[in-house]
C-alpha positions as a Python dict, from the first residue, in 0.01 Angstrom:
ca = {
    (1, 'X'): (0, 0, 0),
    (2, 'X'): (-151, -314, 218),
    (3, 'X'): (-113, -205, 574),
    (4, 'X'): (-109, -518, 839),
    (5, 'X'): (-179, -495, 1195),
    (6, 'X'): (69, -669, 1480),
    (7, 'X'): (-224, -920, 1539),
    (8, 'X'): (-211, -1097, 1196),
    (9, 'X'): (-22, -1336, 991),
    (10, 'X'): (170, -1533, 1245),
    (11, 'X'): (294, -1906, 1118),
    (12, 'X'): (-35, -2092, 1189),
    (13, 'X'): (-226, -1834, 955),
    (14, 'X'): (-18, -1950, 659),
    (15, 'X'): (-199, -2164, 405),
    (16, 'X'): (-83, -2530, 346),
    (17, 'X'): (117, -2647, 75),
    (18, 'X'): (-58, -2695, -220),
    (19, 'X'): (45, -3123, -277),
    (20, 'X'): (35, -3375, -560),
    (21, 'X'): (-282, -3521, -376),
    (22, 'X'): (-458, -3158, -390),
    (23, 'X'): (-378, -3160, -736),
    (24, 'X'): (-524, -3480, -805),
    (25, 'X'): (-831, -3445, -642),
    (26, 'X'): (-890, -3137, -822),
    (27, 'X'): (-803, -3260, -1177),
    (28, 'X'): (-1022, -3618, -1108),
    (29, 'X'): (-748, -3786, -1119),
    (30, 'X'): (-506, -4049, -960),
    (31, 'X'): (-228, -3898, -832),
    (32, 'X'): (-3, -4136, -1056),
    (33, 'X'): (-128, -3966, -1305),
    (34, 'X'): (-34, -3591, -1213),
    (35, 'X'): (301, -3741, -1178),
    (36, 'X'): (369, -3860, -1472),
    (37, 'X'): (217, -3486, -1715),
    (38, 'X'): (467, -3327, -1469),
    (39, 'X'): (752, -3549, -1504),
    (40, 'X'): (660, -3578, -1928),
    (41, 'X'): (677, -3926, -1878),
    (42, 'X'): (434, -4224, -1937),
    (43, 'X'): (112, -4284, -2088),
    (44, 'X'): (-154, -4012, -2027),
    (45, 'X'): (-461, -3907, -2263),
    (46, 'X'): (-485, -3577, -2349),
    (47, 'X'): (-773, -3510, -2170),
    (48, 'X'): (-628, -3558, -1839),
    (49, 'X'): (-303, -3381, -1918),
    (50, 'X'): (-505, -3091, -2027),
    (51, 'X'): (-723, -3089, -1714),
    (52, 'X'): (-408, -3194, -1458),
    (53, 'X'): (-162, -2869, -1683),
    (54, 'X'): (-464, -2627, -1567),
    (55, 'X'): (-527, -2744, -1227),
    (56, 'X'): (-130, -2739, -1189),
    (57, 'X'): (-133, -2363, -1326),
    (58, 'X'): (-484, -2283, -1117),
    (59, 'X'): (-345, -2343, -765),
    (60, 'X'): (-41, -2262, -822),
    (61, 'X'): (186, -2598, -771),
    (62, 'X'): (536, -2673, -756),
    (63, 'X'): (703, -3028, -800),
    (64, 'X'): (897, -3085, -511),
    (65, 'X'): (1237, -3158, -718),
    (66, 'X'): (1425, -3344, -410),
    (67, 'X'): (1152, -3608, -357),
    (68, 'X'): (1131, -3660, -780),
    (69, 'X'): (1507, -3691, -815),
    (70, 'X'): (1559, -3959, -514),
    (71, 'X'): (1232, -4109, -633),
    (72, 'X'): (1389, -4110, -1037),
    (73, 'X'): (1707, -4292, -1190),
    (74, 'X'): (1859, -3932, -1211),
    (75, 'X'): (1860, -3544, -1140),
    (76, 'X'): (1840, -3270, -1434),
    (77, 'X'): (2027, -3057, -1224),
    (78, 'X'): (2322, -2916, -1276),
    (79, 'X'): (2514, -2696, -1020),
    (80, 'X'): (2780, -2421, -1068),
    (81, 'X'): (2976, -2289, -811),
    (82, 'X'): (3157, -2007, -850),
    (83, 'X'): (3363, -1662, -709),
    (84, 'X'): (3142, -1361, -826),
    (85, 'X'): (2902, -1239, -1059),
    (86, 'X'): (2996, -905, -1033),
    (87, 'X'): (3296, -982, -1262),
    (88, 'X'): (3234, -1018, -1602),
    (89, 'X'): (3428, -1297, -1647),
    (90, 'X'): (3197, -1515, -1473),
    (91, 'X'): (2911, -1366, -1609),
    (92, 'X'): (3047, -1463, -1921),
    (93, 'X'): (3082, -1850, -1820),
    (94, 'X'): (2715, -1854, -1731),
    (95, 'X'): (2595, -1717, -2016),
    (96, 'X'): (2779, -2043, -2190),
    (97, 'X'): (2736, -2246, -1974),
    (98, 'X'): (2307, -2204, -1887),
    (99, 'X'): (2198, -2216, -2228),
    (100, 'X'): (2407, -2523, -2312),
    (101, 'X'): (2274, -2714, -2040),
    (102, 'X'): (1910, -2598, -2125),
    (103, 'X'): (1945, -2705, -2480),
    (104, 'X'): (2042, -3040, -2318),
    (105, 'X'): (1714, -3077, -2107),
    (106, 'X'): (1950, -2997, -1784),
    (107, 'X'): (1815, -2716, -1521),
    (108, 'X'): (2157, -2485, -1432),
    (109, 'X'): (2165, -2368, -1088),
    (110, 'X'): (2447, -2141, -886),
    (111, 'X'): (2584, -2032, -579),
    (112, 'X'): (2857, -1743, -540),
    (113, 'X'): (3134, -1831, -285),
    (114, 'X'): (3299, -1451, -300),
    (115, 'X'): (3650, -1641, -315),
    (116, 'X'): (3588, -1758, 7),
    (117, 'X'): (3738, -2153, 19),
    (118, 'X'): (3551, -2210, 307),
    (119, 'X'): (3234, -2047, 166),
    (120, 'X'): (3301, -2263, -124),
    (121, 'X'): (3285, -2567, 69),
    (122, 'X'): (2975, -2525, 243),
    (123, 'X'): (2776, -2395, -103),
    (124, 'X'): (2925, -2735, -197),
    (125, 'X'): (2795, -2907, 21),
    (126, 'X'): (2445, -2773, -12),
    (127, 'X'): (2433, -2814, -372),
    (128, 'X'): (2497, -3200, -325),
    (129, 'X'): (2212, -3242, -71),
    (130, 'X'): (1998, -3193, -424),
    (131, 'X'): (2167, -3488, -603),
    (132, 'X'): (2228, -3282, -890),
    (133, 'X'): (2359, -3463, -1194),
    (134, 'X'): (2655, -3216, -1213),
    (135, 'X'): (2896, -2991, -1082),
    (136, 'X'): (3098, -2674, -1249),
    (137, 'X'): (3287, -2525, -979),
    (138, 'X'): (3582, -2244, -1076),
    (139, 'X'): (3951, -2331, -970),
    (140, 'X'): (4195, -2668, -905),
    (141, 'X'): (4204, -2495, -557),
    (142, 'X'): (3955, -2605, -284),
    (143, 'X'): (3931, -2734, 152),
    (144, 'X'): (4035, -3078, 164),
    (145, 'X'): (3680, -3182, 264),
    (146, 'X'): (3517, -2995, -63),
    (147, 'X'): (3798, -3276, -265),
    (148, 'X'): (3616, -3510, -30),
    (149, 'X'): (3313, -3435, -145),
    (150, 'X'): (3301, -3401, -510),
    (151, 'X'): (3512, -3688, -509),
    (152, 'X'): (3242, -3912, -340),
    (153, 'X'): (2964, -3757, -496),
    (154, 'X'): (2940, -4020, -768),
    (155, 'X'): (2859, -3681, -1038),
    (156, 'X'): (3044, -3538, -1307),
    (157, 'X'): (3216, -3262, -1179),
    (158, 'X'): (3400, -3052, -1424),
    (159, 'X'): (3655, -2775, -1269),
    (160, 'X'): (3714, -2479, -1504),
    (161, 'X'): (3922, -2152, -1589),
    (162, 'X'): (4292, -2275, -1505),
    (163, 'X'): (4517, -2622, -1621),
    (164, 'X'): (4774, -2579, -1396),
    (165, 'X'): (4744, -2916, -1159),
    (166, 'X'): (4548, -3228, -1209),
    (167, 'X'): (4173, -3250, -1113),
    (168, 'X'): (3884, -3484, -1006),
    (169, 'X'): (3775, -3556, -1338),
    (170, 'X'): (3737, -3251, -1619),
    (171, 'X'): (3933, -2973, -1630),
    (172, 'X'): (3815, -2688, -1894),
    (173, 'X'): (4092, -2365, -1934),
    (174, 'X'): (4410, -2215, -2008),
    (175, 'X'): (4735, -2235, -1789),
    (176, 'X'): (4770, -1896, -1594),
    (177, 'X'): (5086, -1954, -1566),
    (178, 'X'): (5164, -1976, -1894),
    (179, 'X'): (4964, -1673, -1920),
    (180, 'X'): (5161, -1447, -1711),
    (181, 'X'): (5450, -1594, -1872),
    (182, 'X'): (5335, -1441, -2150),
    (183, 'X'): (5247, -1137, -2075),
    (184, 'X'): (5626, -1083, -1909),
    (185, 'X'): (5778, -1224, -2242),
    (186, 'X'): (5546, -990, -2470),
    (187, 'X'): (5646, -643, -2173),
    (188, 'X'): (6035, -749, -2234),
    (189, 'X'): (5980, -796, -2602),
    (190, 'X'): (5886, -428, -2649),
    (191, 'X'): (6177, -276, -2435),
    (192, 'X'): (6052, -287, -2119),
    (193, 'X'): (6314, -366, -1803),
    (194, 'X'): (6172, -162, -1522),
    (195, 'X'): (5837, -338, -1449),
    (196, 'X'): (5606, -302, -1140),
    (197, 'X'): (5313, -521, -1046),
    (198, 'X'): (4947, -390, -927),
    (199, 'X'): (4729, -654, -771),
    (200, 'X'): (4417, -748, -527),
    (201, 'X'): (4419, -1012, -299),
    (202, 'X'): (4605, -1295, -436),
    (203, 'X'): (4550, -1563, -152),
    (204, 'X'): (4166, -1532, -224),
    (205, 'X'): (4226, -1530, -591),
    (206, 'X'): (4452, -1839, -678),
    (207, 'X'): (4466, -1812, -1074),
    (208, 'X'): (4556, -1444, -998),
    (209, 'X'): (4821, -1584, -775),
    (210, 'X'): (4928, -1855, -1068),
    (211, 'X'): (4996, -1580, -1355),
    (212, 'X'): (5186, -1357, -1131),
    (213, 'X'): (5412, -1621, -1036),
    (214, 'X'): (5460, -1766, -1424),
    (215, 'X'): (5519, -1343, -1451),
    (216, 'X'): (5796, -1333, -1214),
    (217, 'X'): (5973, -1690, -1366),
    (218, 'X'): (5959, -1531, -1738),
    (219, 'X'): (6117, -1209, -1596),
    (220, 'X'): (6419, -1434, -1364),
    (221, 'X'): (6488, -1658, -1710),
    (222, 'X'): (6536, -1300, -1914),
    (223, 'X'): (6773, -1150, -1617),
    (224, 'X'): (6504, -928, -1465),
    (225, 'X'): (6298, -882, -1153),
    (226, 'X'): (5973, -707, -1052),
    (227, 'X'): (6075, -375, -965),
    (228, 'X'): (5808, -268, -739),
    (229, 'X'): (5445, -422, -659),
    (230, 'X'): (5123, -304, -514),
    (231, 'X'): (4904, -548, -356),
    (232, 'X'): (4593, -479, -199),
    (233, 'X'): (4402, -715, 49),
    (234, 'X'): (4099, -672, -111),
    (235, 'X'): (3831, -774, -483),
    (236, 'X'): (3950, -652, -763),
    (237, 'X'): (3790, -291, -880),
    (238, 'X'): (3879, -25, -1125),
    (239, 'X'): (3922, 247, -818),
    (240, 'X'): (4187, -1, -676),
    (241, 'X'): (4402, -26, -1026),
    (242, 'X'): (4331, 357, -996),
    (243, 'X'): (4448, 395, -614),
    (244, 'X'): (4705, 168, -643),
    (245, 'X'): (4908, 225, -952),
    (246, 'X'): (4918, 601, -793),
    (247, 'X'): (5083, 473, -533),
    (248, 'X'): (5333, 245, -712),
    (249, 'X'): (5450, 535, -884),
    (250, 'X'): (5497, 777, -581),
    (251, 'X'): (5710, 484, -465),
    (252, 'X'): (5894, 382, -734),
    (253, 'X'): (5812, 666, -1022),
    (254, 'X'): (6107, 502, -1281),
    (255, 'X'): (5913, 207, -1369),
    (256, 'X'): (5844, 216, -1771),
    (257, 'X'): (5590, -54, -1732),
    (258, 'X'): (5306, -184, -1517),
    (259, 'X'): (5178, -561, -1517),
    (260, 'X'): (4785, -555, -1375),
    (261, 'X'): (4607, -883, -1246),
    (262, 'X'): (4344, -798, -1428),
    (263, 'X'): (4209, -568, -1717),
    (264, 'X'): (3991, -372, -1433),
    (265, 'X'): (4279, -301, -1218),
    (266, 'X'): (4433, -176, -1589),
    (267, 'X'): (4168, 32, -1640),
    (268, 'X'): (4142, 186, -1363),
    (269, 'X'): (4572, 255, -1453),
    (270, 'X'): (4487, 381, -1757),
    (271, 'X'): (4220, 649, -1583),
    (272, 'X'): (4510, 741, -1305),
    (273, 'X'): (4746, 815, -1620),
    (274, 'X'): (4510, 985, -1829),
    (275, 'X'): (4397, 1240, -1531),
    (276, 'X'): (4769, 1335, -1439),
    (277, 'X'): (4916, 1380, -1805),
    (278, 'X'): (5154, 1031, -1814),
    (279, 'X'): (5167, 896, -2152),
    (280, 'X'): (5062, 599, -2228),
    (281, 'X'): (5262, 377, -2361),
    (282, 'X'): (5562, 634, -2410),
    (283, 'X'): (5655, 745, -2042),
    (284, 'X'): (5461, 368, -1904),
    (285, 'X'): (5327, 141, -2057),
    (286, 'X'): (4997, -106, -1916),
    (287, 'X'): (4939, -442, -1933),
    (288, 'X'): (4606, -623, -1812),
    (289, 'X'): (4465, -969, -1861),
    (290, 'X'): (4136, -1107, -1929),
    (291, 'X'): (4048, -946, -2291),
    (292, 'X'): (3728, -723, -2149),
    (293, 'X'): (3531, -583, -2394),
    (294, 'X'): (3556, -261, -2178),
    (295, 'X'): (3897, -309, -2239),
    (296, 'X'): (3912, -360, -2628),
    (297, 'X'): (3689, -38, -2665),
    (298, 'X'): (3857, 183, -2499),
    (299, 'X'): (3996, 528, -2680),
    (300, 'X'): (4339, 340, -2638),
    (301, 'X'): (4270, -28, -2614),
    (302, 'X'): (4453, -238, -2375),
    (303, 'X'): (4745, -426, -2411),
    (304, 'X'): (4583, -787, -2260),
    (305, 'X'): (4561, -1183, -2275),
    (306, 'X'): (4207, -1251, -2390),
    (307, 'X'): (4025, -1565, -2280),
    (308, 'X'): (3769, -1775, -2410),
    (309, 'X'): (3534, -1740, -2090),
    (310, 'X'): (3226, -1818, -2303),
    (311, 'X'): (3323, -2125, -2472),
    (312, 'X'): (3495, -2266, -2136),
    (313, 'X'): (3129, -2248, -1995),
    (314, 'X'): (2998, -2407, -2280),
    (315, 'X'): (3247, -2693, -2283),
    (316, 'X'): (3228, -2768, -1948),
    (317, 'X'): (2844, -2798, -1936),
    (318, 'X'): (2819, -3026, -2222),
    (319, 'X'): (3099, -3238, -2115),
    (320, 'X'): (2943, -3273, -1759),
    (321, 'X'): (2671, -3342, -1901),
    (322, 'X'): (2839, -3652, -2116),
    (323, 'X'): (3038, -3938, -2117),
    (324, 'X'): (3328, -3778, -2246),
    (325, 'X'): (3651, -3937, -2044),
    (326, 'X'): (3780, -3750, -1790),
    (327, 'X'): (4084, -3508, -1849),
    (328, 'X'): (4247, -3167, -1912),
    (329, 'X'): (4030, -3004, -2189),
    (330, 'X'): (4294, -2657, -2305),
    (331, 'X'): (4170, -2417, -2478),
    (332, 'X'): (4416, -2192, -2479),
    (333, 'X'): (4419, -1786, -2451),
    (334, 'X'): (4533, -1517, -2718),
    (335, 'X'): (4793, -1212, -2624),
    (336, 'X'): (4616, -869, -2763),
    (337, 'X'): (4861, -612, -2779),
    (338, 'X'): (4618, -349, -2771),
    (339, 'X'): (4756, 16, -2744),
    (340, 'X'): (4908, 57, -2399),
    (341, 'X'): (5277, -99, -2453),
}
């Protein structure tokens, strides 16, 4: 353990940055030179790459990214913007999406906005102050001033996970609507009539907001309703599927089915049934979306709508990346009827 006294290490005891110029002087070299090994551009013998690559690794210096890219015809940046990493699902879109853009020559970079709008707009807006050659950001939904923005930005900007509205200039995804239209279609298909809902926050979470409401038409053009919902002002977690499918049922303990935003809140529906004896799918049957793996392996896998997260991140960083036209870019989703309805 280094101890440090309350005398020391105040601002003017911190050592300068180590420059371009320090490098060059070092290496013996112009500093036209050092610029060009770093940017792998231009004539340079091997000799003085050699000696520049060693002084760069010896004192320990870092282009300064901003000043290359407004100095260069273009940024190899590429920004994503999006609601969580916690969830899997977007986990899943950066594991398509980073490599692809790597393989490309691109740098991926990302900021989480916690399905904040207004958090969204300001991570925006600092991703643009790096010129960044492109922008994935989750949604069709954003602050009129975030439209502003990526609008003027003069980037590719690619908007991903949902088809259901036009966008600024590629949309990769599926129609949630279509997928909770589904999902109601494939619950009424199997017998079910007496269905309740159990969601999170669905002003934060807009494509949550968009499946639920294709849900509810599929049920109105079949003669039903939602019986009963649960809807919790708060991120999606397997305790609240838990929590609040046990209250849905003390509430309204008829239901034979149970429609979940997600294949978490599912889960944690499936756990609440398991622990108090209800069979599943005889006495109710469970419905989630997303197509988890979590969800697939389960002792009794989960009846879900599966959706390509990986590929969507993959296709969206190799068409920001391109000169593909702009335009809605479906891939579709696929209903697994898993073991729960």
């Amino acid at each position: 353990m280094v101890e440090h006294d309350g005398a020391a290490g105040g601002p003017q005891d911190r050592p300068a940055a180590i420059t371009l110029a320090d490098v060059a002087r070092e290496a013996g070299v112009g500093e036209s030179t050092v610029s060009r090994v770093i940017r792998g551009k231009g004539s340079v013998s091997d000799d003085a790459r050699q000696r520049v690559l060693e002084t760069v690794r010896r004192l320990g210096y870092v282009p300064n990214r901003i000043a290359g890219t407004l100095a260069s015809s273009g940024s190899r940046l590429v920004a994503l913007v999006i609601p969580s990493i916690t969830n899997i699902v977007f986990a899943d879109v950066l594991s398509g999406a980073a490599p692809t853009l790597t393989d490309a020559g691109y740098q991926s970079v990302f900021a989480v906005t916690d399905y904040d709008p207004n958090a969204e707009e300001r991570l925006i807006e600092s991703m643009l102050t790096w010129r960044p050659a492109g922008l994935i950001v989750a949604g069709l939904e954003h602050t009129a001033r975030a439209f502003a923005m990526m609008r003027g930005a003069g980037i590719r900007v690619a908007e991903i996970l949902d088809t259901d509205a036009a966008g600024i200039d590629i949309v990769v995804g599926y129609s949630n609507l279509d997928a909770g239209r589904a999902s109601a279609r494939f619950l009424v298909s199997r017998g079910k009539k007496r269905i309740g809902y159990v969601g999170h926050d669905l002003k934060r979470d807009r494509r949550g907001a968009k499946r639920y409401q294709g849900f509810c038409q599929a049920l109105a053009g079949l003669g039903l309703a939602v019986a009963d919902t649960e809807i919790a002002p708060a991120l999606s977690s397997i305790e609240l599927g838990r929590n609040g499918l046990a209250v849905l049922l003390d509430r309204t303990p008829d239901l034979d089915a149970v429609y979940f935003a997600n294949d978490d809140l599912a889960l944690g529906g499936l756990f609440h049934c398991m622990a108090n004896g209800i069979a599943v799918p005889d006495r109710l049957a469970l419905m989630g979306y997303n197509g988890l793996d979590v969800a697939r392996l389960a002792p009794q896998p989960l009846a879900t709508i599966r959706t390509p997260r990986r590929q969507i991140g993959e296709m969206a960083a190799r068409l920001v990346c391109s000169d593909e036209p702009s335009g809605i870019y479906d891939v579709g989703f696929e209903l697994i009827e898993g073991a729960t309805v």
